[in-house]
GUBAVEX-384810 format. One record per residue (C-alpha): x, y, z; residue number from 1; residue in one letter. Coordinates in nm, 4 decimals. Layout:
residues N
<site u="X" v="Y" w="Z" vexvex="NUM" dokol="a"/>
...
//
This chain:
residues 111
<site u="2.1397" v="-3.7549" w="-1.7800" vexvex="1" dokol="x"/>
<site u="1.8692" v="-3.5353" w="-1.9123" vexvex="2" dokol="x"/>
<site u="1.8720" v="-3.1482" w="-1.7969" vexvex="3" dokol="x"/>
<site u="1.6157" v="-2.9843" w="-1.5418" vexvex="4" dokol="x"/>
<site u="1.3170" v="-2.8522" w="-1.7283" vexvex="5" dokol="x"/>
<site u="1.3548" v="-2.4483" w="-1.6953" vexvex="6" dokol="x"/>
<site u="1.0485" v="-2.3110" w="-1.5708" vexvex="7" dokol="x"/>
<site u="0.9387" v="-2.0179" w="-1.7721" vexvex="8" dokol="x"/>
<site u="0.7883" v="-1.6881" w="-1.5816" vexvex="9" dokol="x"/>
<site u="0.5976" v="-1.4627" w="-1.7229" vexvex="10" dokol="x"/>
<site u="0.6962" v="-1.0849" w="-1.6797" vexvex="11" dokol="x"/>
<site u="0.5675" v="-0.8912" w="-1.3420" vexvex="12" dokol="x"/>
<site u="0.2614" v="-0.6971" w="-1.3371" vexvex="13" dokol="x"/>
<site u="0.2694" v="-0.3496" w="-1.1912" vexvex="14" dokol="x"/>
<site u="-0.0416" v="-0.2125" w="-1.0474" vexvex="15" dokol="x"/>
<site u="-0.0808" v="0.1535" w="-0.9936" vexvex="16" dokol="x"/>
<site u="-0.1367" v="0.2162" w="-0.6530" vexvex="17" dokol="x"/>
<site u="-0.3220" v="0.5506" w="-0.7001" vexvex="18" dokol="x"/>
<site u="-0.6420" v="0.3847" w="-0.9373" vexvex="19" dokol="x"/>
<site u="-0.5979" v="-0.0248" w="-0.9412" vexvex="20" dokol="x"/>
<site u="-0.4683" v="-0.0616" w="-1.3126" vexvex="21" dokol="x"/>
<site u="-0.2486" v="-0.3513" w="-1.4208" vexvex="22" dokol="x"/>
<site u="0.0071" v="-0.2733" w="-1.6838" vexvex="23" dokol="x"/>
<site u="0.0893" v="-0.6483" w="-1.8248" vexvex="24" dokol="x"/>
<site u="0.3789" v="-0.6668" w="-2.0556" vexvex="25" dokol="x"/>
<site u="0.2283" v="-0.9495" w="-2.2178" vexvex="26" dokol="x"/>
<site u="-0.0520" v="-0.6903" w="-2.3034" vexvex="27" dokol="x"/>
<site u="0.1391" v="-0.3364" w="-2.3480" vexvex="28" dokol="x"/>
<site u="-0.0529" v="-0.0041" w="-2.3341" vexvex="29" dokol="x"/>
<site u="-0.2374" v="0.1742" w="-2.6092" vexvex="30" dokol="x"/>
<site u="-0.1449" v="0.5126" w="-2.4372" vexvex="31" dokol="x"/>
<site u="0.1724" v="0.5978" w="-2.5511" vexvex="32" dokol="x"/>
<site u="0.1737" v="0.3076" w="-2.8348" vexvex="33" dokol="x"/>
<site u="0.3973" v="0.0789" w="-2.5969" vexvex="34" dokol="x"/>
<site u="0.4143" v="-0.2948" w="-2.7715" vexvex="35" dokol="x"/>
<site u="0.3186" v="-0.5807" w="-2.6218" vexvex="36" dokol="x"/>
<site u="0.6303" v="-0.7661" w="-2.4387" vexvex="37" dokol="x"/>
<site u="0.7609" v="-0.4538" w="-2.3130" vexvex="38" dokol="x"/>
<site u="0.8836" v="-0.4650" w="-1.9640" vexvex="39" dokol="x"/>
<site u="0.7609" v="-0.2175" w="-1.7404" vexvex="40" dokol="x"/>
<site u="1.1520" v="-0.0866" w="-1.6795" vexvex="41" dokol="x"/>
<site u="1.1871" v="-0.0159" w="-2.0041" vexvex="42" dokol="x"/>
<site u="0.8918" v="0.2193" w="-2.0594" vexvex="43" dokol="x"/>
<site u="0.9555" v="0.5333" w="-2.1350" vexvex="44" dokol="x"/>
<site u="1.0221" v="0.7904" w="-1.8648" vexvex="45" dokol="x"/>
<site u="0.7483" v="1.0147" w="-1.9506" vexvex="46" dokol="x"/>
<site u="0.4910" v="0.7267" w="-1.9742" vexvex="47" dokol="x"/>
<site u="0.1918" v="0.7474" w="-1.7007" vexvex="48" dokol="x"/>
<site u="-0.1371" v="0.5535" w="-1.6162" vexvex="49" dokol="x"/>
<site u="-0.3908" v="0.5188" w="-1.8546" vexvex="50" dokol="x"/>
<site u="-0.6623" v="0.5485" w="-1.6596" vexvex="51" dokol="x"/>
<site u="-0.5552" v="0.8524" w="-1.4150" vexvex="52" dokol="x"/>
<site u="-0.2254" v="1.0145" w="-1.5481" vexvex="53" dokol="x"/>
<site u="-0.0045" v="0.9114" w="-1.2237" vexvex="54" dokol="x"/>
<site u="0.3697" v="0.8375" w="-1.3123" vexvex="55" dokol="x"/>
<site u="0.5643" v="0.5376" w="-1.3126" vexvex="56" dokol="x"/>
<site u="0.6734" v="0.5621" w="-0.9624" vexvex="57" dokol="x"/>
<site u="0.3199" v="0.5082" w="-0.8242" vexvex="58" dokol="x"/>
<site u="0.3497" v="0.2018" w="-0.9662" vexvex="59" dokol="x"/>
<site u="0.4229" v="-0.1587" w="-0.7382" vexvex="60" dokol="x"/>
<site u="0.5179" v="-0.4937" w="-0.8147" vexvex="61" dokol="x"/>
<site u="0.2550" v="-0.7347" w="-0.8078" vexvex="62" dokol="x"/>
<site u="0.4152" v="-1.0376" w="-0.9417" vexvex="63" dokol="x"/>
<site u="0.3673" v="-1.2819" w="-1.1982" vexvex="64" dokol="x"/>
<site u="-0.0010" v="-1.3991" w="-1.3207" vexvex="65" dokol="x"/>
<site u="0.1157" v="-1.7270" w="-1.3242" vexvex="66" dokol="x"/>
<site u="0.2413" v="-1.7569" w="-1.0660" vexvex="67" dokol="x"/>
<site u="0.0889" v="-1.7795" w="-0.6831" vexvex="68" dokol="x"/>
<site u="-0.0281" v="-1.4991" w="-0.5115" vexvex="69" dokol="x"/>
<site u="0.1429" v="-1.3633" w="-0.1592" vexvex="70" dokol="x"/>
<site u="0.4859" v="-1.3680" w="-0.0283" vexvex="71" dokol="x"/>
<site u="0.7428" v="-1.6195" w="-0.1251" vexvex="72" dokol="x"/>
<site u="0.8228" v="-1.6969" w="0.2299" vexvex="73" dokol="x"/>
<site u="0.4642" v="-1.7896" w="0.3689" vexvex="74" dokol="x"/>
<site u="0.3920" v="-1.9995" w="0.0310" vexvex="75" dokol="x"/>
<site u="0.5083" v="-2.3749" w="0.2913" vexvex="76" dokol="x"/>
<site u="0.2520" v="-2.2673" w="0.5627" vexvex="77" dokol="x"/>
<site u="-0.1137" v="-2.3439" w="0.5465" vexvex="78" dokol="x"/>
<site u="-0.2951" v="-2.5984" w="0.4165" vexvex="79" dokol="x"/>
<site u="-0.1628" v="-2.5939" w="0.0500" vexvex="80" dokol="x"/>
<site u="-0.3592" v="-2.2991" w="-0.0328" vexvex="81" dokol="x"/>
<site u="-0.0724" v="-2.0656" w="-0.0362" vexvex="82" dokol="x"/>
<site u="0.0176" v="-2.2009" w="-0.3327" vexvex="83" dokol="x"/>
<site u="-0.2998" v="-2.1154" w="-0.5758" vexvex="84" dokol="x"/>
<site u="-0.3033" v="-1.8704" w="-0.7870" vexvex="85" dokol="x"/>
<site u="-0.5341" v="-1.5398" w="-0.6988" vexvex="86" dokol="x"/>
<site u="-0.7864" v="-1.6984" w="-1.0094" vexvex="87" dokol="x"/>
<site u="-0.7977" v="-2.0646" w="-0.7966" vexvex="88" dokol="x"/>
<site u="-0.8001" v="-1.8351" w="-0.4504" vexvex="89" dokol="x"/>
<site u="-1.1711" v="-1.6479" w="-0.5550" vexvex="90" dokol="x"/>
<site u="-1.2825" v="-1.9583" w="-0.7032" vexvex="91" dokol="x"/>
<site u="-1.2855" v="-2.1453" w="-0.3744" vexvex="92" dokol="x"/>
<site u="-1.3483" v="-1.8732" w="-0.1667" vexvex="93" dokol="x"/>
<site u="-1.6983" v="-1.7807" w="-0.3840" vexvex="94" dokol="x"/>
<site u="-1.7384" v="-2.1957" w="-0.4536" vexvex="95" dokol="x"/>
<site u="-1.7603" v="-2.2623" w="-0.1124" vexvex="96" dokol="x"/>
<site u="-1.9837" v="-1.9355" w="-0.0231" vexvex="97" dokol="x"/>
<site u="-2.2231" v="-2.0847" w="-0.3362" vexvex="98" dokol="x"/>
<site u="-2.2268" v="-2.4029" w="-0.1862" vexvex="99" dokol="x"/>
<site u="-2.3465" v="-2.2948" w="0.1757" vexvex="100" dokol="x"/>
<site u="-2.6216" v="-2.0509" w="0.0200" vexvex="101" dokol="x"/>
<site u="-2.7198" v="-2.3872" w="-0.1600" vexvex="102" dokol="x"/>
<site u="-2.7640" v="-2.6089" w="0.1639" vexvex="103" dokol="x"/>
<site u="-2.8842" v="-2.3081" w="0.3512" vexvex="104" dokol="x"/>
<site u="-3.2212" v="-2.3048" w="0.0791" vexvex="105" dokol="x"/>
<site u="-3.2335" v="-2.6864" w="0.1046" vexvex="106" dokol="x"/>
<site u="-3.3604" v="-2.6566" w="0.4478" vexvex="107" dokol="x"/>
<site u="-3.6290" v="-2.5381" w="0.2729" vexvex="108" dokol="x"/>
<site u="-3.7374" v="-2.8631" w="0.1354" vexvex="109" dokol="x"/>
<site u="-3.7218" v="-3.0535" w="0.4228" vexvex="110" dokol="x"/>
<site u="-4.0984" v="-3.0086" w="0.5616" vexvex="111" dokol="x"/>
//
């Protein structure tokens, strides 16, 4: 009997909740000349936002990128679209907004 495939998650993103940056482990940070793959608990103490200087514990957890966006609880309601990603999330909401503007300027044609 073959084993269960492992899934493998990508680190969590921390967003700092004074300006809107991301720090991505995958990516690292140029201030401070932090590696990429370096968790955000293992920073340094002293290390703060890039963009506005605000320390560490500004910072939230916003989850995996690959993973789907919201609450782990409320991902079995809806219609199935608790379980797309934020990237799949703004592509339907601004593919479906394209798509109305399109039928709204077909009216257009009908004369």
């Amino acid at each position: 009997m073959s084993e269960p495939a492992t899934e493998v998650k990508s680190p969590d993103r921390y967003e700092c909740n004074a300006c809107g940056y991301v720090y991505e482990p995958s990516k690292g940070s140029s201030t401070g000349n932090i590696p990429p793959g370096t968790e955000f608990e293992d920073l340094p103490a002293r290390w703060r936002c890039p963009v506005c200087g605000a320390p560490r514990s500004q910072f939230r957890n916003i989850g995996s990128s690959s993973g789907p966006s919201g609450f782990e609880e409320n991902l079995g309601f809806g219609l199935g679209v608790n379980t797309l990603t934020s990237q799949q999330k703004s592509l339907l909401i601004f593919g479906g907004l394209a798509l109305a503007f399109l039928f709204f300027i077909s009216l257009y044609g009908l004369r």
